[in-house]
LUMLUMDREN-303412 format. One record per residue (C-alpha): residue number from 0; residue in one letter; x, y, z. Coordinates in nm, 3 decimals, decimal comma, m for minus. Last residue first. Layout:
<recs>
(NUM 'A' (X Y Z)),
...
</recs>
This chain:
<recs>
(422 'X' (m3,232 m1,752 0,176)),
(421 'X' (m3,326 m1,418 0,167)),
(420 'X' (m3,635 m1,471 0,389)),
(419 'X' (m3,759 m1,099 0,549)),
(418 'X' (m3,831 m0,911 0,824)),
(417 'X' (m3,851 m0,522 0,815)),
(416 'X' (m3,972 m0,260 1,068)),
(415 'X' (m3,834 m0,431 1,388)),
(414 'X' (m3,821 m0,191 1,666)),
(413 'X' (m3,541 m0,084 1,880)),
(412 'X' (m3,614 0,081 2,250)),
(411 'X' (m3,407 0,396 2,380)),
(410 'X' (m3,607 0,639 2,186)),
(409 'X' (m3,699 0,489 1,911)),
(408 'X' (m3,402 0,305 1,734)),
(407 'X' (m3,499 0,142 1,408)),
(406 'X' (m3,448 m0,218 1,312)),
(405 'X' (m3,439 m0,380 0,956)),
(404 'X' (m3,420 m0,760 1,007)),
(403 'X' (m3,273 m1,012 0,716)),
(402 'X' (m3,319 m1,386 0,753)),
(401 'X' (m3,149 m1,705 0,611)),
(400 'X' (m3,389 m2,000 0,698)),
(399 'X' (m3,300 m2,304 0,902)),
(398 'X' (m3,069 m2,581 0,867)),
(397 'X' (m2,982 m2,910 1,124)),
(396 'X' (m3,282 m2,917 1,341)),
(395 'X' (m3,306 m2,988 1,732)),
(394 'X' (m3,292 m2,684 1,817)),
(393 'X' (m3,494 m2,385 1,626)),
(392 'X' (m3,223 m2,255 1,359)),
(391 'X' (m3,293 m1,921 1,226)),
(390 'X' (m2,951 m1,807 0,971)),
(389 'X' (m2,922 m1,470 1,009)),
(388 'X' (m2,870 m1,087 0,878)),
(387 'X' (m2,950 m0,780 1,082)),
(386 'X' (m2,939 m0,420 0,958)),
(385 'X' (m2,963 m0,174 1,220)),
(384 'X' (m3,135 0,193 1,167)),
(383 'X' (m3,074 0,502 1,394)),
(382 'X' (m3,247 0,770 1,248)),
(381 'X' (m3,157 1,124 1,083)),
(380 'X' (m2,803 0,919 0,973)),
(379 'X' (m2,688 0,637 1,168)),
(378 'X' (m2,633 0,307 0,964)),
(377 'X' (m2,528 0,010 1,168)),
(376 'X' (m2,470 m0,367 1,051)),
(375 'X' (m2,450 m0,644 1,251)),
(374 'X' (m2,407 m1,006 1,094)),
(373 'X' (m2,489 m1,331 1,289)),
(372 'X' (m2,397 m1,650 1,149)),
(371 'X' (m2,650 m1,829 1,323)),
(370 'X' (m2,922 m1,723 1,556)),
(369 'X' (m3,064 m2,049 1,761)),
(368 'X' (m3,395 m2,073 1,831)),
(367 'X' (m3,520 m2,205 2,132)),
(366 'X' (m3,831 m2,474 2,141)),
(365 'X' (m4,132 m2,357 2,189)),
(364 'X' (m4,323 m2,525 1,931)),
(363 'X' (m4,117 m2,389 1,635)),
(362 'X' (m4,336 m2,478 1,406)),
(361 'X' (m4,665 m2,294 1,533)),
(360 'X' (m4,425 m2,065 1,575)),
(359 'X' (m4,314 m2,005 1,201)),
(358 'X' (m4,716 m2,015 1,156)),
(357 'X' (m4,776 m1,759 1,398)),
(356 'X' (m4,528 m1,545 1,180)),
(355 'X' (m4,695 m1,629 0,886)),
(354 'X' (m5,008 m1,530 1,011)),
(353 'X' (m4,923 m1,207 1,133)),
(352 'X' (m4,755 m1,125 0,780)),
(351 'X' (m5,081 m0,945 0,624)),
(350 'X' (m5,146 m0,758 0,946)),
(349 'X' (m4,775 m0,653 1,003)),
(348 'X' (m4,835 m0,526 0,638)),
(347 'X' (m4,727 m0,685 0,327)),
(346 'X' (m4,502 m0,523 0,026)),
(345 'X' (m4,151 m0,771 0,087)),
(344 'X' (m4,228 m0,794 0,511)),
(343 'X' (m4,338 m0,438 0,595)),
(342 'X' (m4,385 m0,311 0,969)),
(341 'X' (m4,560 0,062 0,976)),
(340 'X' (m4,729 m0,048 1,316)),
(339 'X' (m4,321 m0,123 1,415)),
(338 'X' (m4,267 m0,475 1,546)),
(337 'X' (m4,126 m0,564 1,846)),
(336 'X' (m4,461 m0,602 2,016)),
(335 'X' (m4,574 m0,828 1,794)),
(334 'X' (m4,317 m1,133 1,956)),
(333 'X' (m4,511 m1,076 2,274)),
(332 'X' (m4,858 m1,102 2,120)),
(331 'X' (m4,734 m1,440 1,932)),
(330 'X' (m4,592 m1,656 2,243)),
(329 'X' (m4,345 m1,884 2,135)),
(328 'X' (m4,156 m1,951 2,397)),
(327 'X' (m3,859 m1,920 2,112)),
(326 'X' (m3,959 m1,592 1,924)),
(325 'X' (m3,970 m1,420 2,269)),
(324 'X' (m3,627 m1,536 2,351)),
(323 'X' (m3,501 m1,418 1,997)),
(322 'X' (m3,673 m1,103 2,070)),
(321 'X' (m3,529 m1,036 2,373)),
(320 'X' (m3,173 m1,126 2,240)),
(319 'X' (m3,211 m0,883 1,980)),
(318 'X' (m3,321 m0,600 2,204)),
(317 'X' (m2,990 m0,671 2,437)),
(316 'X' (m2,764 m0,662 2,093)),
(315 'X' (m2,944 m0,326 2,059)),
(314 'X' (m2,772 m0,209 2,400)),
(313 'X' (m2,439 m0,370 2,284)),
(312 'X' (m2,379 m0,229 1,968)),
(311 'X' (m2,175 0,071 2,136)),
(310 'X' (m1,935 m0,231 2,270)),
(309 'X' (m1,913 m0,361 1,919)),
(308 'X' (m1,758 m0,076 1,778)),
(307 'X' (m1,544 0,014 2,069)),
(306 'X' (m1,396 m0,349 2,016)),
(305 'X' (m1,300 m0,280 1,631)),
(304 'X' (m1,146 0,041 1,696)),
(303 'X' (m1,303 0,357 1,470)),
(302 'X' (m1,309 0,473 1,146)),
(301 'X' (m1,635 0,698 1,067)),
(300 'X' (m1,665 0,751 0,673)),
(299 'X' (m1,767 1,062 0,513)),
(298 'X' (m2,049 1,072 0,281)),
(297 'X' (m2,106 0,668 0,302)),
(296 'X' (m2,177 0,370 0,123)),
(295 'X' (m2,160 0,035 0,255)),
(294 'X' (m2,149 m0,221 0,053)),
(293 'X' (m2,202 m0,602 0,260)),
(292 'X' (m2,053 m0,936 0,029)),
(291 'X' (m2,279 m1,190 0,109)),
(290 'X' (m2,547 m1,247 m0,145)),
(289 'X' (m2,244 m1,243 m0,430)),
(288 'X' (m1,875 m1,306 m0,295)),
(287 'X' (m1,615 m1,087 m0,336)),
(286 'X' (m1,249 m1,105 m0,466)),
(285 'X' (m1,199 m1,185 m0,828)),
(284 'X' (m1,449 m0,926 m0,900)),
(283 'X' (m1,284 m0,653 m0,673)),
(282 'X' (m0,932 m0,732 m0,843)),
(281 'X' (m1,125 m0,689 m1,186)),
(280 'X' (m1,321 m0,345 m1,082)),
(279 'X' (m0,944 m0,220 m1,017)),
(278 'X' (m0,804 m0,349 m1,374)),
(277 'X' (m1,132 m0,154 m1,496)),
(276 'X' (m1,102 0,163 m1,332)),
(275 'X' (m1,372 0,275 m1,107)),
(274 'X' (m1,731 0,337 m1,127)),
(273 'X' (m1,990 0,388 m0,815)),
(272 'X' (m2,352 0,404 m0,974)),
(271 'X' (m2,551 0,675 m0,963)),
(270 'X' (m2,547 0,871 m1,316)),
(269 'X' (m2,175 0,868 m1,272)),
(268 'X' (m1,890 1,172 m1,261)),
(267 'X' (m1,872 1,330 m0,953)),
(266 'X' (m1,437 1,292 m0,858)),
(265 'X' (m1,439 1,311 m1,222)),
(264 'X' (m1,265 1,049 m1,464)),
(263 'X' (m0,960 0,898 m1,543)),
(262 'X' (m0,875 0,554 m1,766)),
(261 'X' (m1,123 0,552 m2,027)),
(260 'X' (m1,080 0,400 m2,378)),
(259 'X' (m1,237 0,051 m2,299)),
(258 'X' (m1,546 0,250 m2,125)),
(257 'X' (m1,527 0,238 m1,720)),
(256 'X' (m1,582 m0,039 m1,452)),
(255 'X' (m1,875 m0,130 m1,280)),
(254 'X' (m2,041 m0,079 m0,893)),
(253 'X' (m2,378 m0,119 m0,979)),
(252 'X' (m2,706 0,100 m0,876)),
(251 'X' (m3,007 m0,007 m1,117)),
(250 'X' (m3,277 0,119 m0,926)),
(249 'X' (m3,463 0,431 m0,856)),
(248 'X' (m3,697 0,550 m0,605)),
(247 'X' (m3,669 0,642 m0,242)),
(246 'X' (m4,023 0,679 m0,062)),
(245 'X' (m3,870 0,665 0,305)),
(244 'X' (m3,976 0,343 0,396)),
(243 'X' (m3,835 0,194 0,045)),
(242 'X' (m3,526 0,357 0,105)),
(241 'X' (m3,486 0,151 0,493)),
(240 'X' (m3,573 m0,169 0,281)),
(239 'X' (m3,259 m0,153 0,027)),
(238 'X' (m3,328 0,038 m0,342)),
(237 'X' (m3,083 m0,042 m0,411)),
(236 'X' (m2,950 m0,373 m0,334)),
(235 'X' (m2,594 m0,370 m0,503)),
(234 'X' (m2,500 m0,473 m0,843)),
(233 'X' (m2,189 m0,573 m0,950)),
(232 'X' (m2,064 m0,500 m1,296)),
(231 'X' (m1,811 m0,631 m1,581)),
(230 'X' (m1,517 m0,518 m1,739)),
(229 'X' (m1,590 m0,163 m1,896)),
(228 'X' (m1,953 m0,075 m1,819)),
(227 'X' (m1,985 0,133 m2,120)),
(226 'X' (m1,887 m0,119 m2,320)),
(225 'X' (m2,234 m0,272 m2,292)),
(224 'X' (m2,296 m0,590 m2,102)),
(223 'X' (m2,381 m0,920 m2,166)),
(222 'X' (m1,970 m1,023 m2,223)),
(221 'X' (m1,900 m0,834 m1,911)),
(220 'X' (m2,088 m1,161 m1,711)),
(219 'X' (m2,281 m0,977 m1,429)),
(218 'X' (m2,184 m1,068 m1,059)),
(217 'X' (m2,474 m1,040 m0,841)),
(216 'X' (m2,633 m0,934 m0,504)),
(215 'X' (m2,349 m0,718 m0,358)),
(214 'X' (m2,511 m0,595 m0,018)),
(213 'X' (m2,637 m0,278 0,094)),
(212 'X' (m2,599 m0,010 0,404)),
(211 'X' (m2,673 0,332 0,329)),
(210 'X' (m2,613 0,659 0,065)),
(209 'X' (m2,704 0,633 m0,268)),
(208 'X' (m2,500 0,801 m0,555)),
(207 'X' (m2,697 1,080 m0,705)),
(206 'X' (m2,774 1,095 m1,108)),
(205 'X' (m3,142 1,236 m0,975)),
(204 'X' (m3,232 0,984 m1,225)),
(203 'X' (m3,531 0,804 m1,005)),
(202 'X' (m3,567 0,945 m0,667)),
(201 'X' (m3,388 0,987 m0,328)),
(200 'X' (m3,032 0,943 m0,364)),
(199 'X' (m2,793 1,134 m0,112)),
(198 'X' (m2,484 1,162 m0,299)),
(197 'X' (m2,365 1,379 m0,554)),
(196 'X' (m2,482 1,558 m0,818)),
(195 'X' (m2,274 1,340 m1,122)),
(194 'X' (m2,279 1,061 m0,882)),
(193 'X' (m2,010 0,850 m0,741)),
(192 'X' (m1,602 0,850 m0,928)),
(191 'X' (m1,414 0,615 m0,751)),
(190 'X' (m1,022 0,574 m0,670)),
(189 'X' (m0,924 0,224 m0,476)),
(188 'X' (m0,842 0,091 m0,184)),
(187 'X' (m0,642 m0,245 m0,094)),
(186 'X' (m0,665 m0,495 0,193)),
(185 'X' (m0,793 m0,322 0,532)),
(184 'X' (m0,839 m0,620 0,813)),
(183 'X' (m1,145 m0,702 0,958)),
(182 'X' (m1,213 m0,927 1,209)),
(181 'X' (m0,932 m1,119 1,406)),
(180 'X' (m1,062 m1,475 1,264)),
(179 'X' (m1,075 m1,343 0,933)),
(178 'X' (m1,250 m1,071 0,686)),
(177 'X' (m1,089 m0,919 0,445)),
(176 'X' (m1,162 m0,540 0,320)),
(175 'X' (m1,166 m0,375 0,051)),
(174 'X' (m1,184 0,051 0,039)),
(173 'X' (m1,347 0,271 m0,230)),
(172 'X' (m1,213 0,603 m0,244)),
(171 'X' (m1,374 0,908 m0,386)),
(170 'X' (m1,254 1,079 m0,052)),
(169 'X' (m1,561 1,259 0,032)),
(168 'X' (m1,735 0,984 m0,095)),
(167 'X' (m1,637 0,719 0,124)),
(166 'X' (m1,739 0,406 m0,017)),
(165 'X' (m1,646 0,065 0,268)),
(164 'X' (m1,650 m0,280 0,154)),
(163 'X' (m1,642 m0,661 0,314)),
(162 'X' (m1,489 m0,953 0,246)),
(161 'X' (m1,478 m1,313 0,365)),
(160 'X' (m1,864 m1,333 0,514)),
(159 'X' (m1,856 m1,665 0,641)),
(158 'X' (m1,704 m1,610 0,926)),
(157 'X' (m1,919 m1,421 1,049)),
(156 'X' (m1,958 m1,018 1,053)),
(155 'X' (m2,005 m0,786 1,358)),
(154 'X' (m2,034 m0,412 1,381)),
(153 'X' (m1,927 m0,278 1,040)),
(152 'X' (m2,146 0,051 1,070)),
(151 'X' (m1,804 0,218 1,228)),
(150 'X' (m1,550 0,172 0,987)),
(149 'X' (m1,270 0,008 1,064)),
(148 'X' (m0,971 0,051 1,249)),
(147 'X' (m0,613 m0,087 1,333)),
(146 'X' (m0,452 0,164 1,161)),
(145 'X' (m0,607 0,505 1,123)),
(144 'X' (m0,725 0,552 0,828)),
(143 'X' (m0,488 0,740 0,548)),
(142 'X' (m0,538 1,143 0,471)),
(141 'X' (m0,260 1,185 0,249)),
(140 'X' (m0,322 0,916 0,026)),
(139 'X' (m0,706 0,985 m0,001)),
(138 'X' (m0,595 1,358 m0,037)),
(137 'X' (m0,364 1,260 m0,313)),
(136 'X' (m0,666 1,087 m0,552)),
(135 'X' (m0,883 1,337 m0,485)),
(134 'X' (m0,662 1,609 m0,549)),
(133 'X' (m0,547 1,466 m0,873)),
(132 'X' (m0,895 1,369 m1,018)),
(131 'X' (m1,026 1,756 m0,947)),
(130 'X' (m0,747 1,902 m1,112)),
(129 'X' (m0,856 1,632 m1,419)),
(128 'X' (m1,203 1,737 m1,393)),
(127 'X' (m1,054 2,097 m1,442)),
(126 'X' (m0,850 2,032 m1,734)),
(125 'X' (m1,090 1,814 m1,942)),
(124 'X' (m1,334 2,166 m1,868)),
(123 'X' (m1,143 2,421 m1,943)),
(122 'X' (m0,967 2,225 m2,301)),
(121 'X' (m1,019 2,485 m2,501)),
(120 'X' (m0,925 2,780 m2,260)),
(119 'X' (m0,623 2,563 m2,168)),
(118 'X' (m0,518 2,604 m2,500)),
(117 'X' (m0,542 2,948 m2,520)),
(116 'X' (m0,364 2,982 m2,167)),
(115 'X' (m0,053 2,752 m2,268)),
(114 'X' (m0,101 2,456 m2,082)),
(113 'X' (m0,008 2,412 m1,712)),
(112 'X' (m0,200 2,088 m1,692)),
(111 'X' (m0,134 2,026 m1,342)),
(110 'X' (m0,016 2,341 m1,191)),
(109 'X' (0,271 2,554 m1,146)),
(108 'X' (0,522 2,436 m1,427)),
(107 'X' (0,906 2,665 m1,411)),
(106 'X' (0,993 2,687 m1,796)),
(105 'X' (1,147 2,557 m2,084)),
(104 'X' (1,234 2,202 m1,913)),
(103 'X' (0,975 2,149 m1,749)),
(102 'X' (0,748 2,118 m2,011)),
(101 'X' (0,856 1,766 m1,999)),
(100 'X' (0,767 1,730 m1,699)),
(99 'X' (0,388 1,925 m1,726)),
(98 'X' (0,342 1,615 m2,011)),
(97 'X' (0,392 1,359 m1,785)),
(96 'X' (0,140 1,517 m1,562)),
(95 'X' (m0,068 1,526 m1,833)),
(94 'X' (m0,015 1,188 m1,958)),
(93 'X' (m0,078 1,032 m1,606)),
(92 'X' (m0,417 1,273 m1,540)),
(91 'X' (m0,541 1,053 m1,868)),
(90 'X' (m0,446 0,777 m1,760)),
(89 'X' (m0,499 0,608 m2,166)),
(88 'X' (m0,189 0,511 m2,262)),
(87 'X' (m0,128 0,280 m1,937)),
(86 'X' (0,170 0,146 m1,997)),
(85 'X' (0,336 0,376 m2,228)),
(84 'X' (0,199 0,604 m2,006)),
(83 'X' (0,329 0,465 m1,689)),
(82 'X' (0,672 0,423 m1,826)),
(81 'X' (0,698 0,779 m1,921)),
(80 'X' (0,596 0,872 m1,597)),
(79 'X' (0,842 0,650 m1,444)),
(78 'X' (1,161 0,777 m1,621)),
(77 'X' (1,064 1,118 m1,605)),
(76 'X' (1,013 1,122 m1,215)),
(75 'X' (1,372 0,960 m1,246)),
(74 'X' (1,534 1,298 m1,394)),
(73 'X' (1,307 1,490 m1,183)),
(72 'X' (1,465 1,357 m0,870)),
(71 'X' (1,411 1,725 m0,686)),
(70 'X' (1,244 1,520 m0,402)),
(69 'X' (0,882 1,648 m0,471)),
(68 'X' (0,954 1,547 m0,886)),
(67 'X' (1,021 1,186 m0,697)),
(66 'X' (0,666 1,183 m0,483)),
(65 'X' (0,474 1,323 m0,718)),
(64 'X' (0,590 0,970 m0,973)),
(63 'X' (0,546 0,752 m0,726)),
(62 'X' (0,193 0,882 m0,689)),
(61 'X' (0,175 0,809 m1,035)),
(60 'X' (0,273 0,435 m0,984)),
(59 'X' (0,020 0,369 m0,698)),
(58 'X' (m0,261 0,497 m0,914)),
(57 'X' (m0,161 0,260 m1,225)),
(56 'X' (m0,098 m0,054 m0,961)),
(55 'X' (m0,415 m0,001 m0,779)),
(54 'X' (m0,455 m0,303 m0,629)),
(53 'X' (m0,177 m0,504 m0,824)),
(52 'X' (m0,330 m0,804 m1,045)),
(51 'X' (m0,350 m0,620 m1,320)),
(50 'X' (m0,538 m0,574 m1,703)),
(49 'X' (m0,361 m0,350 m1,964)),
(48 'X' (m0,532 m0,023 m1,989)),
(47 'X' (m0,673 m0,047 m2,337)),
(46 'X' (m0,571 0,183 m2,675)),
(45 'X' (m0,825 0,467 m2,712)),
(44 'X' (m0,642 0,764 m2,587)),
(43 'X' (m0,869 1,022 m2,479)),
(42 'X' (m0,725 1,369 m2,514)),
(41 'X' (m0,539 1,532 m2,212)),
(40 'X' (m0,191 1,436 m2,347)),
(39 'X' (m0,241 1,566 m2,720)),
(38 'X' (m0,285 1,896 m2,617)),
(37 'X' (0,005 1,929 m2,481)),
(36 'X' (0,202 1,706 m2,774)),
(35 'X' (0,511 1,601 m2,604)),
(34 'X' (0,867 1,706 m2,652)),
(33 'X' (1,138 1,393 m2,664)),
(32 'X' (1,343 1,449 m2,338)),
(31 'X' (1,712 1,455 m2,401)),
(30 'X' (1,724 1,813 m2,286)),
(29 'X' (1,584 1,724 m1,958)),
(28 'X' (1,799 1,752 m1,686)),
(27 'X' (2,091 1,937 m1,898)),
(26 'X' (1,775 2,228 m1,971)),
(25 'X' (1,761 2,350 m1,576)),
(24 'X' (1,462 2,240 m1,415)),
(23 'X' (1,200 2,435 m1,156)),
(22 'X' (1,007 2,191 m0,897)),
(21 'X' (0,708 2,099 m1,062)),
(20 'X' (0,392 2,239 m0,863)),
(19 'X' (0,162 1,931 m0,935)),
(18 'X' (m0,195 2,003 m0,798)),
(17 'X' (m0,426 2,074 m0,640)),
(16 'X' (m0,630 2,364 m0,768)),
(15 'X' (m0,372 2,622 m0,741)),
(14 'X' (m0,041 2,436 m0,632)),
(13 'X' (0,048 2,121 m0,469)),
(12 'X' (0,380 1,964 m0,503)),
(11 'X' (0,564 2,173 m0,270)),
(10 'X' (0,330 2,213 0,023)),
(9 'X' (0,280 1,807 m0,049)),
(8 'X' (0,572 1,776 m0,018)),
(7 'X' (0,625 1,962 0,342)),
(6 'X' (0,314 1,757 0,451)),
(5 'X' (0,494 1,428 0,395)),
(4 'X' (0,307 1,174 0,111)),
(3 'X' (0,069 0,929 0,245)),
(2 'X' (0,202 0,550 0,242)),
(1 'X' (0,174 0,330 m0,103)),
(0 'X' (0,000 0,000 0,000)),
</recs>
């Protein structure tokens, strides 16, 4: 994992907008540099990023590139950015910055993409969303989570759940992790672009990224898709239970790659979805597991310690207990009462699903249920909202049915306002 850059490079590297203040070169340092085409390098190459296994191999190789021109090592900075393009023709922010060192060598460079001002003038707008790429990407490298932490809706996951991920828009960063014995362990991160207007979803083509706790529930084959989706797709579950309370509309909402001849893109750049760059989407796809694989998507993510975490979970851990010992005597008014009036089970009401539920204990017959691979999920935002995942076992029997629970926080009591079979 590439570490943050020092403050006092950063100071010298960014300038303006963001972005690469190269540090003034005398002609012997570059003289043998072929010139480069400004304008060319912030067109769209078409040729395809070669495929890697590296998490973020491209992103990790620019950054090595600020991080030499920062230590006066233009000569080498040179070396890799050329390298980086010829490897990746179509990194966009890559060939400019490539093309700011070659400029270099006529004249001091104060910005990324320090064009001559008529040219610039054309290209206003590649320029900008490519200011807007760099400081993205180095504020995400600057600004690294604390180590050790996770965050903070990622109460508990089982074993069975081997990987987990975190969006935090305000980074455009999209971070993987594992999940083992010890919990959850940070893998790789990537650059994202989220919605054209942002986040905060609420109705059909608002071209906002939603915001909330969802779960990867396929893995679509890139050779069904449109090469606008670059190397295949995962969708997530939006519109999840907690939108549909609140009148959300919308659907389609994929994580998926980018067009064959795209490399860099806007910080807000999607009609929704959460797109990164294709070798990254691969390493994700190779990765994750449909059906179990949580997505949560944030505006600005909370990292805390794992056992904090769980500790503030412990209070609705309480309520879940309760209801799993109400479930088990099997006593149907006392179950009800931990059910919102507004309770929905996949469009029917708590009246609707009342006699499913007394059929469930009917079956049952008193006997305790077990709660099996137990998953706790938190999402705070205007309401306090849990999202519960289980296998119900009643003793004595081998299997049981995979559950979801929605619970809100009223007050100091927690009320079920979902319930659901996903499996």
């Amino acid at each position: 994992m590439t570490p943050g850059l020092p403050s006092p490079a950063l100071g010298r590297i960014l300038s303006l907008v963001v972005a690469l203040a190269v540090m003034p070169c005398s002609m012997s340092v570059l003289a043998s540099a072929k010139p480069v085409n400004a304008k060319r390098s912030i067109q769209k190459a078409q040729a395809p990023a070669p495929s890697s296994n590296d998490a973020g191999a491209a992103e990790a190789r620019l950054i090595e590139v600020y991080r030499l021109t920062a230590a006066a090592r233009v000569r080498d900075a040179l070396k890799q950015a050329r390298s980086l393009v010829a490897d990746y023709p179509n990194f966009q922010l890559a060939q400019l910055v490539y093309g700011d060192l070659l400029a270099a060598h006529a004249r001091p460079v104060s910005m990324v993409g320090d064009v001559p001002t008529s040219m610039a003038r054309a290209a206003q707008p590649v320029l900008t969303e490519l200011r807007e790429e760099s400081v993205m990407r180095l504020k995400a490298l600057r600004e690294r989570p604390p180590v050790g932490h996770v965050p903070s809706p990622f109460l508990a996951l089982p074993t069975r759940t081997k990987h987990a991920i975190a969006v935090d828009a305000s980074r455009s960063r999209l971070y993987l992790f594992k999940n083992g014995p010890a919990g959850l362990t940070l893998v790789a991160d990537y650059y994202v672009s989220v919605g054209k207007a942002g986040t905060e979803k609420t109705v059909e083509g608002d071209a906002r990224t939603p915001l909330g706790v969802y779960f990867i529930t396929s893995n679509l084959n890139p050779k069904s898709l449109k090469e606008f989706y670059g190397s295949g797709a995962l969708p997530i579950n939006y519109p999840n239970a907690l939108d549909n309370r609140r009148g959300k509309t919308g659907s389609g909402i994929w994580l998926h790659g980018t067009p064959p001849g795209q490399f860099s893109r806007a910080p807000l750049a999607t009609d929704g979805c959460v797109v990164l760059a294709n070798p990254d989407l691969q390493q994700i796809v190779r990765t994750v597991e449909v059906g179990t694989t949580p997505v949560v998507i944030s505006t600005r993510l909370q990292w805390v310690p794992p056992q904090s975490s769980r500790a503030e979970g412990k209070p609705f851990e309480d309520a879940l207990t309760a209801w799993q010992s109400a479930k088990s005597s099997g006593d149907l008014s006392k179950v009800l009462s931990f059910y919102t009036p507004d309770f929905n089970s996949f469009g029917k009401s708590l009246p609707q699903w009342t006699p499913s539920l007394q059929t469930e204990l009917g079956l049952v017959r008193g006997r305790p249920i077990e709660l099996k691979d137990l998953s706790l999920l938190r999402w705070t935002d205007e309401s306090d909202t849990m999202v519960v995942t289980f296998g119900e076992v009643p003793t004595g029997t081998r299997t049981g049915k995979t559950k979801r629970q929605y619970w809100v926080r009223h007050g100091s009591e927690w009320k079920i306002f979902f319930e659901g079979v996903i499996g």
